[in-house]
Backbone bond lengths (Angstrom), bond angles and torsions (degrees), N, CA, C in turn:
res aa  C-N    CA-C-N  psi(-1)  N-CA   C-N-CA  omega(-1)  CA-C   N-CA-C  phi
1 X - - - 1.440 - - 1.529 108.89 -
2 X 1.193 119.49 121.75 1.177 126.17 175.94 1.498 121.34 -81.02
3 X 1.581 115.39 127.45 1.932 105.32 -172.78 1.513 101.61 -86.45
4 X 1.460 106.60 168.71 1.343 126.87 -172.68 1.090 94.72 -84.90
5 X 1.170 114.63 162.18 1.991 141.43 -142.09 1.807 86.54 -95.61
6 X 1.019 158.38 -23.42 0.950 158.27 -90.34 1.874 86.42 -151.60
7 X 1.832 102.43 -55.77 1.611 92.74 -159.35 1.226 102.29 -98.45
8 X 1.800 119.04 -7.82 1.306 119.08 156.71 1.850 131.72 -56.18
9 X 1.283 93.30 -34.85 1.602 112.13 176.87 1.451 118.07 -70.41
10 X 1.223 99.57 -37.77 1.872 117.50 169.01 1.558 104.87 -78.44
11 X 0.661 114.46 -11.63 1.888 101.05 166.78 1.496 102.01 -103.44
12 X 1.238 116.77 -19.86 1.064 110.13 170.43 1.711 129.56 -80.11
13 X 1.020 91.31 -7.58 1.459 93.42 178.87 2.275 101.37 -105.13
14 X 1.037 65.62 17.39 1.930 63.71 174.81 1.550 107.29 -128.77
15 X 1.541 104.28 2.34 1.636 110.76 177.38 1.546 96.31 -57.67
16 X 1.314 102.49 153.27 1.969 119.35 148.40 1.939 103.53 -167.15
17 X 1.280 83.73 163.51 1.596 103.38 -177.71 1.251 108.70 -111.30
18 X 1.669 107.25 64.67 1.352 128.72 162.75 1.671 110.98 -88.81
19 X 1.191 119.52 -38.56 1.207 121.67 -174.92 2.016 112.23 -77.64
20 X 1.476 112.91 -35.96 0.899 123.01 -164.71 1.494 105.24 -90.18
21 X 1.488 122.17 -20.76 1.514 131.08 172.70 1.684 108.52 -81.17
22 X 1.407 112.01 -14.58 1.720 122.00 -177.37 1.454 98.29 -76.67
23 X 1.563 90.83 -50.40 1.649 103.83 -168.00 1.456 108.01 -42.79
24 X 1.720 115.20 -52.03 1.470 124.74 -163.56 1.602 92.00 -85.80
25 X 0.991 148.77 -50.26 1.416 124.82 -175.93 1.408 117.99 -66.56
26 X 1.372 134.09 -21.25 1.560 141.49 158.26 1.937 95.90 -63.01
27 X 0.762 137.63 -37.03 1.447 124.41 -163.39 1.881 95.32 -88.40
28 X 1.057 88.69 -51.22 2.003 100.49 -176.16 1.734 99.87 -46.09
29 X 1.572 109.66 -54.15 1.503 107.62 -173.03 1.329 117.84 -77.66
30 X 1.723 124.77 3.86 1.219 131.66 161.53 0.972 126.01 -65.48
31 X 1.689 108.90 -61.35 1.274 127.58 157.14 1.819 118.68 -36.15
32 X 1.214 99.03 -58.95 1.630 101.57 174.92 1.193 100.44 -23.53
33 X 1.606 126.91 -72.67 1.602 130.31 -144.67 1.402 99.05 -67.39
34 X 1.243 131.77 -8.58 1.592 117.44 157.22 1.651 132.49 -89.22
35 X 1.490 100.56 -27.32 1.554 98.50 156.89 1.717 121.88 -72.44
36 X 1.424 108.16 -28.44 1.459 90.60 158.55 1.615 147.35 -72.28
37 X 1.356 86.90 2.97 1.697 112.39 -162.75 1.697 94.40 -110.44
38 X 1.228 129.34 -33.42 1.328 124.95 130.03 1.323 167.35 -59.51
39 X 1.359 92.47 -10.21 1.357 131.48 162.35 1.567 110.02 -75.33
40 X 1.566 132.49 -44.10 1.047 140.77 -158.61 1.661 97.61 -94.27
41 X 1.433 119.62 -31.70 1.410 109.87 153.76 1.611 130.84 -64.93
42 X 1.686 118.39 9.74 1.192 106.19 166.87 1.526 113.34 96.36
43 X 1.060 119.67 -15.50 1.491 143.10 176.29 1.295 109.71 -34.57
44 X 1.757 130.53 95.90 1.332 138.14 152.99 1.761 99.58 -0.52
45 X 1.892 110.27 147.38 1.396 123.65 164.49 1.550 101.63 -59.03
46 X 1.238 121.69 -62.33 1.741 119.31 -174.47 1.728 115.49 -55.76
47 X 1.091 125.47 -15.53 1.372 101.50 -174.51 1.775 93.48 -103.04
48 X 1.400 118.42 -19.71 1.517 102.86 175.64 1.581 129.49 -86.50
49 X 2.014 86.64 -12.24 1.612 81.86 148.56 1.254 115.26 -81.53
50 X 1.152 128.05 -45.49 1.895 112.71 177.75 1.379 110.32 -50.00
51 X 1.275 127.71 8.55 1.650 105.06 -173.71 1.954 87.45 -109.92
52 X 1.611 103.96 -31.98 1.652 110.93 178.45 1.326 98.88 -47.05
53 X 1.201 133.05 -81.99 1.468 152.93 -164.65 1.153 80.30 -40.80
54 X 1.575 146.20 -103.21 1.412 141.46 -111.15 1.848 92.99 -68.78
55 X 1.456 102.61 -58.97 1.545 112.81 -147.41 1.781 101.38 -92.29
56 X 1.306 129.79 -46.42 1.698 114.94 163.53 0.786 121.61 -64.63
57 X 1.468 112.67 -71.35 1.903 139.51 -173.15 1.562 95.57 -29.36
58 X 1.258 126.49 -47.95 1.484 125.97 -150.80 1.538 87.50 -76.20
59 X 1.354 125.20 -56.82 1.595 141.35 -167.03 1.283 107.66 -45.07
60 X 1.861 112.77 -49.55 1.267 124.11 153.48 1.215 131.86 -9.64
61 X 1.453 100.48 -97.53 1.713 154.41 158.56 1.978 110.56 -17.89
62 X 1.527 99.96 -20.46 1.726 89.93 -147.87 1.532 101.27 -89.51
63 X 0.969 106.80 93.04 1.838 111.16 164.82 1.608 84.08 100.72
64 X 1.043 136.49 42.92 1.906 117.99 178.53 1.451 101.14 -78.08
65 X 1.442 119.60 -24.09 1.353 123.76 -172.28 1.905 103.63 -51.92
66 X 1.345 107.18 -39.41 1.357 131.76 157.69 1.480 136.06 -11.29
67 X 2.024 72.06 -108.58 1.754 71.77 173.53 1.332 126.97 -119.95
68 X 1.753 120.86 23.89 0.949 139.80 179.16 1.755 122.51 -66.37
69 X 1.190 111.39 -44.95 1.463 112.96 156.22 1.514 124.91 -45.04
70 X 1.306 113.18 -48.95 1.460 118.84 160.27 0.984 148.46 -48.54
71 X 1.607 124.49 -19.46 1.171 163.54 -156.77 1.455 104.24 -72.40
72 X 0.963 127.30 145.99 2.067 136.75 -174.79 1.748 81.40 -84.69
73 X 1.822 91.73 176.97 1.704 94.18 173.95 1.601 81.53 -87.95
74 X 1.420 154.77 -9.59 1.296 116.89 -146.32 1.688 82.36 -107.95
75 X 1.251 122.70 -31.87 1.739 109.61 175.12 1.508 114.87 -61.59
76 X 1.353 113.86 -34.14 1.679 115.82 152.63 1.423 122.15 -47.28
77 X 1.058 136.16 -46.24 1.239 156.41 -137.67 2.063 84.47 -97.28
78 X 1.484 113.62 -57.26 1.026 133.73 -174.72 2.025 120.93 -50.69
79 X 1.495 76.14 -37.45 1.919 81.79 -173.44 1.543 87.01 -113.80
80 X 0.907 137.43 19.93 1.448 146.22 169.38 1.895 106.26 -87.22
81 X 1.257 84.23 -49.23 1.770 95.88 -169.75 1.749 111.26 -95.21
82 X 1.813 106.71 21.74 1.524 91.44 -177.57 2.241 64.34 -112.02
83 X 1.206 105.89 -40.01 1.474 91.08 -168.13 1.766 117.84 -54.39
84 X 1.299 95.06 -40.76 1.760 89.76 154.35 1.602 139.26 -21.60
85 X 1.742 92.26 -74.89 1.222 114.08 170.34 1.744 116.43 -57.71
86 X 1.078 106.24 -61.08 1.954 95.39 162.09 1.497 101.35 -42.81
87 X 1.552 157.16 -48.28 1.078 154.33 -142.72 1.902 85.57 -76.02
88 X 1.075 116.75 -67.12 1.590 115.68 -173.02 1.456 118.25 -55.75
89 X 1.195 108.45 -53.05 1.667 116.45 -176.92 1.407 99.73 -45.91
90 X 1.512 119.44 -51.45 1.412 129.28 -164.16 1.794 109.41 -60.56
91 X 1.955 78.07 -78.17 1.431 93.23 -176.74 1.532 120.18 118.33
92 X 1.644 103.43 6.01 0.938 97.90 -158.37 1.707 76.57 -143.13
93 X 2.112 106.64 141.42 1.075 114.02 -166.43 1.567 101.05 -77.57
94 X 1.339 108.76 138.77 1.653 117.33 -177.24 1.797 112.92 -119.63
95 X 1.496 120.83 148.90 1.064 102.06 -163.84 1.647 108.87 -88.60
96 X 1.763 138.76 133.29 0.952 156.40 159.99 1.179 92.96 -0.36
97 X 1.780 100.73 171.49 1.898 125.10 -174.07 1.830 88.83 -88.61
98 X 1.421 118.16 -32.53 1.465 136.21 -156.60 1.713 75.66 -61.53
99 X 1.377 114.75 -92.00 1.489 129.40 -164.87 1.280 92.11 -34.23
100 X 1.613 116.51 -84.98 1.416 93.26 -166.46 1.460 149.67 -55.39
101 X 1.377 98.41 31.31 1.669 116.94 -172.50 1.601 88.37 -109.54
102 X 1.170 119.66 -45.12 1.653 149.37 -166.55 1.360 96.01 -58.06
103 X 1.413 117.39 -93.50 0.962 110.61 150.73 1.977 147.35 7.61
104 X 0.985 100.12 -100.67 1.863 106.80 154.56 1.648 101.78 -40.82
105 X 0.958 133.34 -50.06 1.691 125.64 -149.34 1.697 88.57 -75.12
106 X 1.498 108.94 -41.68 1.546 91.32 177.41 1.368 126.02 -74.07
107 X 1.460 102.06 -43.34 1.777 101.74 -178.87 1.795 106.06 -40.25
108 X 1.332 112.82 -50.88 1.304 128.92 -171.91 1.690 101.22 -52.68
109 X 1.516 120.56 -54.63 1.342 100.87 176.72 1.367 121.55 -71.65
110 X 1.501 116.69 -28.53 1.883 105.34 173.20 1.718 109.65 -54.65
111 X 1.111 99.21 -38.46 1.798 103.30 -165.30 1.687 94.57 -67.43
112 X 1.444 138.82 -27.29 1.100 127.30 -178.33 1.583 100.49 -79.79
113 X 1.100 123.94 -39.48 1.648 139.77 -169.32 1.254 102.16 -58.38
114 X 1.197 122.30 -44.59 1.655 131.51 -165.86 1.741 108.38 -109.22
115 X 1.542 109.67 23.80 1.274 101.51 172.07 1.561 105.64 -135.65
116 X 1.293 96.70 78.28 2.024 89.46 -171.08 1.799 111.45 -44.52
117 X 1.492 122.58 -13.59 1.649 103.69 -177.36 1.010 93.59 -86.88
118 X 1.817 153.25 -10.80 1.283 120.65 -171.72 1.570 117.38 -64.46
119 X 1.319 89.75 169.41 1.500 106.88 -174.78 1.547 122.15 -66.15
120 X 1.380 106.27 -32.54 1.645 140.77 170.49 1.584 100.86 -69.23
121 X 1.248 114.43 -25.08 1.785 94.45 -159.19 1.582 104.39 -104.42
122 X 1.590 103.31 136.58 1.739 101.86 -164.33 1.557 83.97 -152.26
123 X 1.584 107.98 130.04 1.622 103.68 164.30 1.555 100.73 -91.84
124 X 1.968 79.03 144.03 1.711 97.48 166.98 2.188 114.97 -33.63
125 X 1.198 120.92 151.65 1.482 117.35 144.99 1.390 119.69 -30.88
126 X 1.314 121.68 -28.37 1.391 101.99 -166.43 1.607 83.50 -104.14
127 X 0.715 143.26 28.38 1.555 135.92 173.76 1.855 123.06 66.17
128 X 1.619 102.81 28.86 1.429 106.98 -178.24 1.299 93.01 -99.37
């Protein structure tokens, strides 16, 4: 049975990506407890950023194009302060949850810009 447009829209307006921003900072601070456990072996700055990048960064990273705009300041505030903490363990300055939203949001518009079949891509009337 399909619902009327009406009570779909009303749940929709009570959506947020509170649950799904918990989700990624519980997985990010999992991960943590192994870069610190690598860290305590002495582990060069470059290979514990290669372990950031593959195994948080990605956890980060996944769909932010998403639901990152949506985000409260305090769930910002939240995946803000685990990227911090990678900043110390490491040692090495890493770019913000902000950028890496920044980031993606642009790649995402060149890749629409440079793909005349997408669905997104429409020249202006005047043909720019």
């Amino acid at each position: 049975m399909t619902r009327p447009w009406w009570v779909i829209s009303k749940n929709m307006e009570n959506f947020t990506w509170s649950l799904n921003t918990s989700s990624i900072s519980k997985k990010a601070q999992q991960r943590l407890y192994f870069l610190q456990r690598l860290r305590k072996v002495h582990l060069p700055p470059p290979i514990l950023t290669m372990f950031y990048r593959g195994t948080i960064e990605s956890v980060l990273r996944s769909c932010i194009t998403a639901w990152f705009g949506d985000c409260t300041v305090s769930e910002r505030k939240t995946l803000q302060r685990i990227v911090k903490t990678i900043d110390k363990i490491i040692g090495v300055s890493l770019p913000s949850i902000t950028d890496m939203y920044t980031t993606r949001c642009i790649c995402k518009a060149n890749s629409i810009v440079d793909d005349p079949t997408h669905t997104l891509f429409t020249l202006m009337p005047s043909g720019k």
